[in-house]
Every structure is written in C-alpha cells, then in structure tokens.
C-alpha positions as CSV (number, residue, x, y, z in Angstrom):
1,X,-15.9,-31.5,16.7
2,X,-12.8,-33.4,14.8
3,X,-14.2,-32.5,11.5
4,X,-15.4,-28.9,12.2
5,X,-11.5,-28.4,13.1
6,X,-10.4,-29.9,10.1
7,X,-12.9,-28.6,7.9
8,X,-11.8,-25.1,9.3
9,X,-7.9,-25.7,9.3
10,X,-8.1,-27.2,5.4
11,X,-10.1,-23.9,4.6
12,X,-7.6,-21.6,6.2
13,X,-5.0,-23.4,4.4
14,X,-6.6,-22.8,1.1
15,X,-7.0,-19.0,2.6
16,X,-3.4,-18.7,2.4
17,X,-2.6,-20.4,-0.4
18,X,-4.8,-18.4,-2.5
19,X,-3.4,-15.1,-1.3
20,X,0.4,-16.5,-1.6
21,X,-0.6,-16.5,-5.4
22,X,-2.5,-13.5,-5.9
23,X,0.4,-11.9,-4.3
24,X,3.2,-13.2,-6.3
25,X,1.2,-12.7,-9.6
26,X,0.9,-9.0,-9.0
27,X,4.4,-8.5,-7.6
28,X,6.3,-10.2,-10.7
29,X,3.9,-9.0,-13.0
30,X,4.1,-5.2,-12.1
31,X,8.1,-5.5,-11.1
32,X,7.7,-6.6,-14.9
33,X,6.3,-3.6,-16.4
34,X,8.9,-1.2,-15.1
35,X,11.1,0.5,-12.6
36,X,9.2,1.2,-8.8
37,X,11.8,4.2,-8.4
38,X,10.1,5.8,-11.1
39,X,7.0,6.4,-9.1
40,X,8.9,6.5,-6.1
41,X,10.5,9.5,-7.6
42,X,7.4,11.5,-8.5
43,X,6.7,9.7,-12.0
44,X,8.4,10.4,-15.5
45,X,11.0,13.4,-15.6
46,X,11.7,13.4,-12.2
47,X,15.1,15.6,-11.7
48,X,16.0,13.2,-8.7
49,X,19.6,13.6,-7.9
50,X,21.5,10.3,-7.5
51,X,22.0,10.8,-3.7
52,X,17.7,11.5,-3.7
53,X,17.8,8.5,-5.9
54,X,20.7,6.0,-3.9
55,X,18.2,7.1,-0.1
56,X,15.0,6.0,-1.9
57,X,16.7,3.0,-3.0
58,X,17.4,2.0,0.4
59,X,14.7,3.1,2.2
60,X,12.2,0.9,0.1
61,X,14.9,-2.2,-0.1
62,X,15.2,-1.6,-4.0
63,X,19.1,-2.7,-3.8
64,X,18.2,-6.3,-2.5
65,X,18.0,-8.8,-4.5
66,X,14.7,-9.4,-6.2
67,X,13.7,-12.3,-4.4
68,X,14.9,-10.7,-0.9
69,X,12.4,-8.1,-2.2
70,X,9.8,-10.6,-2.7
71,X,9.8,-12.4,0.4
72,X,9.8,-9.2,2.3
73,X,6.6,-7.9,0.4
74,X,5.3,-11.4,1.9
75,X,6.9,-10.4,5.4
76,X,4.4,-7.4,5.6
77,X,1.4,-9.5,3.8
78,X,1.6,-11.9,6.9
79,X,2.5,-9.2,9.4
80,X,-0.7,-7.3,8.1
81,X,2.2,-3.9,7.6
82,X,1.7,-4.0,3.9
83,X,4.5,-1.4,3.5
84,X,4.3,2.1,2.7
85,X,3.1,3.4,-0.6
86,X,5.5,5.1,-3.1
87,X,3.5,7.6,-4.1
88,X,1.3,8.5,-1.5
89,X,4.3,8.2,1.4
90,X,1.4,6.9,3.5
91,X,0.9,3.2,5.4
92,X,-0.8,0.6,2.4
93,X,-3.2,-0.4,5.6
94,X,-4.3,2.8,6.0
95,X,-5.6,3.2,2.6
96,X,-6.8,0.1,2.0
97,X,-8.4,0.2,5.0
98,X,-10.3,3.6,4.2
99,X,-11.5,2.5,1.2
100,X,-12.3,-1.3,1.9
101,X,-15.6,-0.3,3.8
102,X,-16.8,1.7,0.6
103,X,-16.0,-1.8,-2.1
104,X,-17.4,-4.0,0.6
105,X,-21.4,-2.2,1.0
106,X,-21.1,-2.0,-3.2
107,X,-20.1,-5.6,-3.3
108,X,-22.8,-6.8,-0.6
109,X,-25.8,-4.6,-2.2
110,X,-25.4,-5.8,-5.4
111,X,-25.0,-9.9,-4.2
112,X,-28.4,-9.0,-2.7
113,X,-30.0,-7.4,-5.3
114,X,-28.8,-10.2,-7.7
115,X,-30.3,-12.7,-5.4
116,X,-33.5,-11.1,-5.0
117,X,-34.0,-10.3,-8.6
118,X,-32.7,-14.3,-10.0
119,X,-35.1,-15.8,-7.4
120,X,-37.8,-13.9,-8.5
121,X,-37.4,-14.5,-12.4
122,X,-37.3,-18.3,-11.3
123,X,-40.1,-18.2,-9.0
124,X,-42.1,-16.5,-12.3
125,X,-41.1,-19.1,-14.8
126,X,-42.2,-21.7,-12.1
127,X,-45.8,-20.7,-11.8
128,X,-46.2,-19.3,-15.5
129,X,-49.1,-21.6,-16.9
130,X,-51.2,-20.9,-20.0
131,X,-50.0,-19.1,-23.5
132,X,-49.4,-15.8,-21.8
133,X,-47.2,-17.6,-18.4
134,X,-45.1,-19.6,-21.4
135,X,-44.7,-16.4,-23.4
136,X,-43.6,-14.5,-20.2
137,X,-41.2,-16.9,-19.1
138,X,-39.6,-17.4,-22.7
139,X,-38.7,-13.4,-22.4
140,X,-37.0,-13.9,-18.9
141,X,-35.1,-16.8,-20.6
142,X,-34.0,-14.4,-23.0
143,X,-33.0,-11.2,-20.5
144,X,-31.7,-13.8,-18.2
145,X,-28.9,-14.4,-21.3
146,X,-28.5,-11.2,-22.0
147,X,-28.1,-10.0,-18.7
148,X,-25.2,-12.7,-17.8
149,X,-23.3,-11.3,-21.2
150,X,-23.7,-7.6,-20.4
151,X,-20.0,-5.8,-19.9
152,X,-20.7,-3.8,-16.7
153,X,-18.9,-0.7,-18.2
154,X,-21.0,-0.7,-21.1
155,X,-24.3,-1.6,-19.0
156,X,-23.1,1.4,-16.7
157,X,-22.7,4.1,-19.4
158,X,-26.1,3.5,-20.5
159,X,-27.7,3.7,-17.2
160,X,-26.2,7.2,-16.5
161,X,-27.1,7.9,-20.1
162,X,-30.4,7.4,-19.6
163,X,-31.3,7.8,-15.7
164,X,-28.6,10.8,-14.9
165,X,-28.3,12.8,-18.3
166,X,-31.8,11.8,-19.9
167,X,-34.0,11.5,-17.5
168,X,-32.7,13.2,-14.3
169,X,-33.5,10.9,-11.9
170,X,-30.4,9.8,-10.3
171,X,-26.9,11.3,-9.7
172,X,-24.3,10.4,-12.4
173,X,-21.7,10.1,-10.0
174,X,-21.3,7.9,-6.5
175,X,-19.6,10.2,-4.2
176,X,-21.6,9.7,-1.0
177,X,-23.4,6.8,0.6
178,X,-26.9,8.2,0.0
179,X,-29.5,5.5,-1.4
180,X,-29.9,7.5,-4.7
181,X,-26.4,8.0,-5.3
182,X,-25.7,3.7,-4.9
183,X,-28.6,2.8,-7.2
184,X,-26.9,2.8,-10.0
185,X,-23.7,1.7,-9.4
186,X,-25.5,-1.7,-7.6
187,X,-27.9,-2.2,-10.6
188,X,-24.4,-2.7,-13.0
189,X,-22.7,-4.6,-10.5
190,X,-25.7,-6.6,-10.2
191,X,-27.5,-7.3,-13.3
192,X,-25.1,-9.7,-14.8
193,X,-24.6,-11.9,-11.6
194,X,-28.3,-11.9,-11.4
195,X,-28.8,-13.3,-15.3
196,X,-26.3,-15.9,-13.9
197,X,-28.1,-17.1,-10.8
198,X,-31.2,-17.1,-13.0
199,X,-30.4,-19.3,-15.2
200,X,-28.7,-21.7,-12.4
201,X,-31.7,-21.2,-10.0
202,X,-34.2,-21.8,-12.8
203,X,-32.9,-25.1,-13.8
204,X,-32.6,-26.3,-10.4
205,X,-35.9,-25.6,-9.6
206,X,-37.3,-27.5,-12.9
207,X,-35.1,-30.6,-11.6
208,X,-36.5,-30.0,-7.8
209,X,-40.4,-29.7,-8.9
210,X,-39.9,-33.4,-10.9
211,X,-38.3,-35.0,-7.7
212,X,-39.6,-38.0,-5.6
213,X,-40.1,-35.6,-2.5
214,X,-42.8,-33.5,-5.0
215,X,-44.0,-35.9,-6.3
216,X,-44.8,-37.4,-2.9
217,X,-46.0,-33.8,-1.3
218,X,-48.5,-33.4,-4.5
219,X,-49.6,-37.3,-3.3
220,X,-50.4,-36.3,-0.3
221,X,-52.3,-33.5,-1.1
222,X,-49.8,-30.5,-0.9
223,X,-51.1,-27.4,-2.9
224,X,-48.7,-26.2,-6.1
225,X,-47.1,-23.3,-3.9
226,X,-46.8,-25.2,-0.7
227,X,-44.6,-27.6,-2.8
228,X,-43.1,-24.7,-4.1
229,X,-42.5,-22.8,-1.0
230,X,-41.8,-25.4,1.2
231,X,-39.8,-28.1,-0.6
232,X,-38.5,-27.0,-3.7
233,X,-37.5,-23.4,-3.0
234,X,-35.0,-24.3,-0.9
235,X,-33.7,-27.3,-2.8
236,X,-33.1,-24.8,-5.6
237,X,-31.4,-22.4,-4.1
238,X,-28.6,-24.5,-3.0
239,X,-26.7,-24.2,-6.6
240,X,-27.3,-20.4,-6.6
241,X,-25.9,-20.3,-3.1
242,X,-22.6,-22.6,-3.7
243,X,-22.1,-19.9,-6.2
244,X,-22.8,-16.9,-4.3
245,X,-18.8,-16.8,-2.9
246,X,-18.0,-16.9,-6.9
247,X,-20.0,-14.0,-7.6
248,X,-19.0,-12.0,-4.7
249,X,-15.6,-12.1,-6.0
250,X,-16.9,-11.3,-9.7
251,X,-18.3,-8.5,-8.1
252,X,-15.2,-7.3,-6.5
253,X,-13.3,-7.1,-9.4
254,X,-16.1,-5.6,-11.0
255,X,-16.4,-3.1,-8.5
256,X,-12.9,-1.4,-9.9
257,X,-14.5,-0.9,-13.5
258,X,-18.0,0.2,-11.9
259,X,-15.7,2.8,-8.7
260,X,-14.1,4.8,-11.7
261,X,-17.2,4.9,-14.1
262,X,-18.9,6.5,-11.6
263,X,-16.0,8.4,-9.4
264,X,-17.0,6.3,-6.4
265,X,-14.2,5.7,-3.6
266,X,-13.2,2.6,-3.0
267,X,-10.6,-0.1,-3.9
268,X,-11.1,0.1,-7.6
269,X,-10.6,3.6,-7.6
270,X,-7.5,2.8,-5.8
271,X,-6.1,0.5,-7.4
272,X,-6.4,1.9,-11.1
273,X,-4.4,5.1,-9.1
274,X,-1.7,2.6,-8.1
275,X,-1.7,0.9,-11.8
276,X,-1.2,3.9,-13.2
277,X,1.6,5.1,-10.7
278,X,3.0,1.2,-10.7
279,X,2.6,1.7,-6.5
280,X,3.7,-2.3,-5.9
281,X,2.8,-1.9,-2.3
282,X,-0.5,-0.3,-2.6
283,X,-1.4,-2.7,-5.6
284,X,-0.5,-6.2,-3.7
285,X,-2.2,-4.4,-0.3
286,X,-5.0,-3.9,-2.2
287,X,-5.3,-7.3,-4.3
288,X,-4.3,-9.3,-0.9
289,X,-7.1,-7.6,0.9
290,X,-9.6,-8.1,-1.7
291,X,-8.7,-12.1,-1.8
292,X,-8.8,-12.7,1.7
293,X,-12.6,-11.0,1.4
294,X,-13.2,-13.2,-1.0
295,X,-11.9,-16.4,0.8
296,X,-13.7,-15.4,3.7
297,X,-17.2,-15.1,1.8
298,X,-16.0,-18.6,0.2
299,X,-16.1,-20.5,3.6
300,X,-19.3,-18.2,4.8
301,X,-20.9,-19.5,2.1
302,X,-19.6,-23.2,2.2
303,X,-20.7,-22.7,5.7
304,X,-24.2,-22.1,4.9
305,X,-24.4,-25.0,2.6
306,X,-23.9,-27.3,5.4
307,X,-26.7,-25.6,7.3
308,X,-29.0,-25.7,4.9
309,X,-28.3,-29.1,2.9
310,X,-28.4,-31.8,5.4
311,X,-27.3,-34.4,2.7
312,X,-24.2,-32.1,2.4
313,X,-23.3,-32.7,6.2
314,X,-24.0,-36.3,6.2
315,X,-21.5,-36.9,3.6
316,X,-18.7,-34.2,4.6
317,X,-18.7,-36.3,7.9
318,X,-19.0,-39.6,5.9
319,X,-15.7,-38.4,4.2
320,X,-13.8,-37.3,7.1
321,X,-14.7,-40.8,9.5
322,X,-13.8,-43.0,6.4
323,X,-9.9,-42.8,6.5
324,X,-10.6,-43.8,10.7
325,X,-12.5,-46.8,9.3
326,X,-9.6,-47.7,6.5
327,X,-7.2,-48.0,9.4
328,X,-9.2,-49.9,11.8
329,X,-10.4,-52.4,9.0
C-alpha cells in the first residue's frame, strides 16, 4: 500500500510539473509575439478610445506587472477558472470544455486503430515462412518506414484527394460524429503512430520468439501459434504499450493539424483561432488541458505496465523497500 501511495504521489507530482511548464512556455512565448489588448480590442485597427482602452486594461490585469500577470494565469490554472477569453468574452472552461470531448474520441480512435493495424503487420511478419512470407514481410518493413515519416497534413490531403473528391466515398470534411465522416480524419492521425508501433512491436516480438521461455514452450511440445499467442504476444506488446502515452500525446498535437484540414471542432480548431487572435487565456486553457490528458494517459498506461509485466512490479517494489533496507543495515 506504501508504494502504491508513493508511486501515485511521485506521478501527480510530475503531473504538475509538466503542466507548470507547458504553461509558462506558452504564456512568455505568446506575451512575446505581441500586445493581448490588441485582440482584446477587436484585432488590428480597432478605434478603441483610451478610456475603452484604460477599462480593458484593468479588467484583464494588463497594468500589473508581468510576473503578477503570470502568477495569476497560474492562480486560475490551479483553480481550474482559466480566465475569460479576449475575444470570445466567454469562460476559457467553457470552451475548452466543449470542444475537449471532440479531440479526445479523435485521439482515442486513432491510438486504437494504430494498435490494431501495428499488431497485425507484426503478427504477419511473425508467421511469414517461405519466398512469398519473406517477400511479404520485407514490404511491411518498407510501409512500416514510410508510414512513421508520413506528415499527417500531407497524408491527409491525399486521402480527401482521393477518397472525397476522386472517388466519392467519404465526406471531405468532419463536422459530425457519424462513422463516415471520422474515417478519415482517424486513418491520418493514425497511420504514422501505427508505422511506429510496428516497427517497435516487430522487433520485440523477434527478441520474444528467441527467448528461454520459447524455447522451453517449443520443448515441451507447444505448437508455433500457441507460443505465439500465449507467450510471446504479450511479451511484445509491452514496448508498444510503454509507448502508447507517447503517442497519445503525438496524437493530440496532431489532432490541431488534422481538426483544421478537415473543419472538425475540437481543440485544434481552437487553438489555431486563439493563435491567430493571440487569446493568452484560451491558448494556455487549452495547452494546460491537453497536458494534463496526456499526463493522465501517461500514468494509465504506466499503470497497465505493472499489470501486465509482473517482472515490472517485482522490481518497482524492489526499488521502493531498498532505501528501508539501507537504513536498517
């Protein structure tokens, strides 16, 4: 129970710290790149008169000090208040909240689909055999590469190019949550992470099939595929799953590129708006919201790998009982 508590307590503190950064990058760096009150105002050529201009000012703090600004951004990170937009006028929770449902089913659909498709181009390679398996499974080497190199926007363009405005089969745009209408937008999210996890899950599965526990199942009589389904399956997966919080936030940030290729709503969408506008409160909201997804799929998945990989737990309560045993020695 000790260790559970401070497994949990050092992962919440890495929670924290990672959005304490994310936070501060985006506040200097868009504080950096010009004046708030300009979007406050309504954007370039605004005919604000200086009293419009001196109770905007003060309503949004912009006569404190910059670091008195900065802290109170992280006031209303920690308070979960986030502010109020400057060019929308509405709360940043409120938006971000609307859209984060959206980012989220994108996100998820497309770690699944990635899994699904690198498992089964590993599982292929594994039982290729003769000329034709080999030949097979040296193409899947090759779209495995190309797939982890693809740029989602360009990957994207061609899809609609070909499925939407060539072929007719699906819509070019990703207003709704109907199946047809998410295909797309998942398959680019998806194919690169997949040609990742393929490659990872591939070679982890070559070094599981050569270990002493398959070599010991084919000694005792254990067909090819219940070696392969029973023992080194799951032994490979455990690399593609210790990356699987990695790619879920690869696929977040993706999911801003892939939201305004295809007009979808959601955070991406939402936070090009605010780039554009230079909405500091709506951009850290956002960027804080997304991290702390991301952090939480970290320690789901960390999670996991303790469930799955006894070896794992034996040594993360090795490491926590051995400072006891310093002192007592």
């Amino acid at each position: 129970m000790i260790a559970v508590l401070r497994w949990t307590t050092a992962k919440a503190a890495s929670a924290v710290v990672v959005v304490w950064i994310v936070a501060t990058l985006v506040f200097f760096a868009v504080r950096a790149s010009g004046d708030p009150l300009e979007a406050i105002l309504g954007g370039p050529g605004s005919q604000a008169g200086p009293e419009t201009i001196a109770a905007a000012t003060a309503r949004y703090g912009l006569d404190q000090p910059l670091v008195t600004q900065y802290l109170l951004q992280l006031r209303d990170i920690a308070t979960l208040q986030l502010g109020d937009s400057y060019a929308r006028r509405q709360p940043v929770a409120e938006l971000v909240i609307a859209q984060l449902p959206s980012t989220l089913l994108l996100a998820a659909l497309a770690l699944a689909l990635a899994w699904a498709l690198s498992i089964s181009g590993a599982l292929i390679q594994a039982v290729s055999r003769g000329v034709a398996g080999r030949a097979a499974a040296a193409v899947l080497r090759g779209c495995e590469i190309v797939a982890s190199v693809m740029p989602q926007f360009w990957l994207g363009a061609v899809l609609i190019m070909v499925f939407a405005a060539g072929l007719g089969w699906l819509p070019a745009t990703s207003t709704g949550t109907s199946p047809a209408s998410l295909v797309l937008p998942v398959v680019t999210l998806a194919v690169p992470i997949a040609g990742f996890l393929s490659q990872v899950s591939r070679d982890a599965l070559a070094e599981a099939d050569q270990a002493p526990f398959a070599i010991t199942a084919r000694a005792r009589g254990a067909s090819e595929t219940r070696v392969l389904l029973r023992h080194t399956l799951r032994h490979a997966a455990l690399p593609a799953l210790s990356l699987s919080g990695w790619a879920f936030g690869n696929l977040l940030s993706g999911a801003v590129v892939v939201e305004v290729l295809f007009a979808r709503p959601g955070l991406g969408r939402l936070l090009q708006d605010a780039a554009v506008q230079r909405d500091v409160p709506v951009m850290i909201g956002a960027v804080a919201i997304v991290a702390i997804a991301y952090v939480i799929v970290v320690i789901i998945t960390d999670a996991l790998e303790l469930v799955v990989d006894p070896r794992l737990r034996r040594q993360h309560v090795s490491k926590q009982r051995s400072p006891e045993l310093g002192v007592g020695s």
